[in-house]
N, C-alpha and C positions, 0 to 999 in steps of 0.2 A: 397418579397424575399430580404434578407439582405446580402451581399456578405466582412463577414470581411477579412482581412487579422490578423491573428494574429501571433505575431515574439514574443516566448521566445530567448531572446541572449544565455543567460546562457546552454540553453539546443539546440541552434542551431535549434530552431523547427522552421520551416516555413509552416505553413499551409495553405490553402487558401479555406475554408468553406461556403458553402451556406447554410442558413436554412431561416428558418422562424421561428421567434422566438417566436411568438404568441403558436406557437404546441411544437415541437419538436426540440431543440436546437441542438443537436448531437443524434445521433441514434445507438450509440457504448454501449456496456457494459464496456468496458476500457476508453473510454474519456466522458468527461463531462464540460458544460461551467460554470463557475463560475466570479460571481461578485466579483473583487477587493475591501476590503473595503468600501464597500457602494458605489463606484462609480457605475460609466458606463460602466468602463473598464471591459470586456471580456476576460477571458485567459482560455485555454484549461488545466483539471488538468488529468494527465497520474495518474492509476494505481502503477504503478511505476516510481519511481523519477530516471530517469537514470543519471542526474550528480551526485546525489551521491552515486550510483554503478559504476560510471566512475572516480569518487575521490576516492571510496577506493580501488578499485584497481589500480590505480594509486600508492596512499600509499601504497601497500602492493607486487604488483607486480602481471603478472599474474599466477605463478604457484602458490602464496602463496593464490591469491585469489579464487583459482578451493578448498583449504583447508579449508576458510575461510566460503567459500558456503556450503561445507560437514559438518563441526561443526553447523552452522548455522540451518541447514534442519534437522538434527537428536537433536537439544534441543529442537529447536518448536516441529517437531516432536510428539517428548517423552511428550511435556506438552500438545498439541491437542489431544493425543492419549489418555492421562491421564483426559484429562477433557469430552473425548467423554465416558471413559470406564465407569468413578464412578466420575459427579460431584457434585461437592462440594461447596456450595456457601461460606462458609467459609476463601474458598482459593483462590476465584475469582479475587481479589483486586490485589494481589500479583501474582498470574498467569497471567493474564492481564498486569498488570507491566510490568512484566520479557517481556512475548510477544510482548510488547507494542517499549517496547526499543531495543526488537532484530530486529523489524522490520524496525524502523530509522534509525539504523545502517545499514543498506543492501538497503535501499532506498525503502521496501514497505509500501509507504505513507497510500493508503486508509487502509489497515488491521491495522497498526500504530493507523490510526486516530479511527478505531472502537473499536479496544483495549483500547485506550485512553479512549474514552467514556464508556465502560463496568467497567475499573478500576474507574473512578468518580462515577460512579452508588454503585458500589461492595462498596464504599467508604461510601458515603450515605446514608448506610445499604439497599441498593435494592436492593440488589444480584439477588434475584428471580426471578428479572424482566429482566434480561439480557439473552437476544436472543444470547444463545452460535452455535445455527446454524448458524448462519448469520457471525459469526465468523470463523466458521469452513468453511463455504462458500468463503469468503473474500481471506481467508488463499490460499484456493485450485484456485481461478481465479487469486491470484498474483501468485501463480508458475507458473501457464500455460502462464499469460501475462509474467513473467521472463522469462522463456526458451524460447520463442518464439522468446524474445527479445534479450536474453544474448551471443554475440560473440565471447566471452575471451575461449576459451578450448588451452589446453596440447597437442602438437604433441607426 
């Protein structure tokens, strides 16, 4: 049994984890350990990147940011909706895009990073081979891990 401590400064995370790294390193759906670099170094990666949902709304303030989140959730939305009704591999590349970049901006890293890799794939001409479940999956455990997580609401 390996008992690390790990400290993001940035994100104020202080964790203090037991596993065993031979099995099972984290046993979350939302956290996962990840190798730095090729090091040895160990760092917890969150679902969601809460310093930069805590930077943009910072930038924007919180009532602009409750606006920011509604634009946000109604274009992904409209293109999940549109990719679950009639897809298209055609359109993948540039759906994926757009998805890709909404979700950087709002701090949903993992959905980010899968989007990122379907739009390389869609690019590659292997549209076909892109797992749009697993998207749409991603999609739905960052909201639920955001709202869970999200404090900022309007009196």
């Amino acid at each position: 049994m390996l008992c690390t401590r790990l400290v993001h400064r940035k994100l104020n995370l202080n964790l203090e984890l037991d596993f065993a790294f031979q099995t099972s390193p984290v046993n979350s759906p939302n956290l996962r350990l990840v190798r730095c670099g090729g090091t040895n170094n160990l760092w917890v990666h969150a679902m969601i990147c809460w310093s930069r949902v805590n930077e943009l709304r910072d930038e924007v303030g919180c009532e602009d940011f409750d606006e920011v989140l509604e634009i946000f959730f109604e274009e992904v939305d409209e293109v999940i909706d549109r990719l679950r009704a009639s897809p298209n591999p055609n359109t993948y590349e540039a759906d994926l895009h757009f998805l890709k970049g909404s979700a950087l901006n709002l701090g949903f890293s993992d959905f980010a990073e899968l989007c990122g890799k379907g739009e390389k794939t869609a690019n590659e001409n292997n549209a076909e081979s892109i797992d749009l479940s697993a998207v749409f999956q991603s999609y739905e455990n960052s909201q639920s891990e955001f709202s869970a997580g999200e404090k900022c609401s309007v009196a």
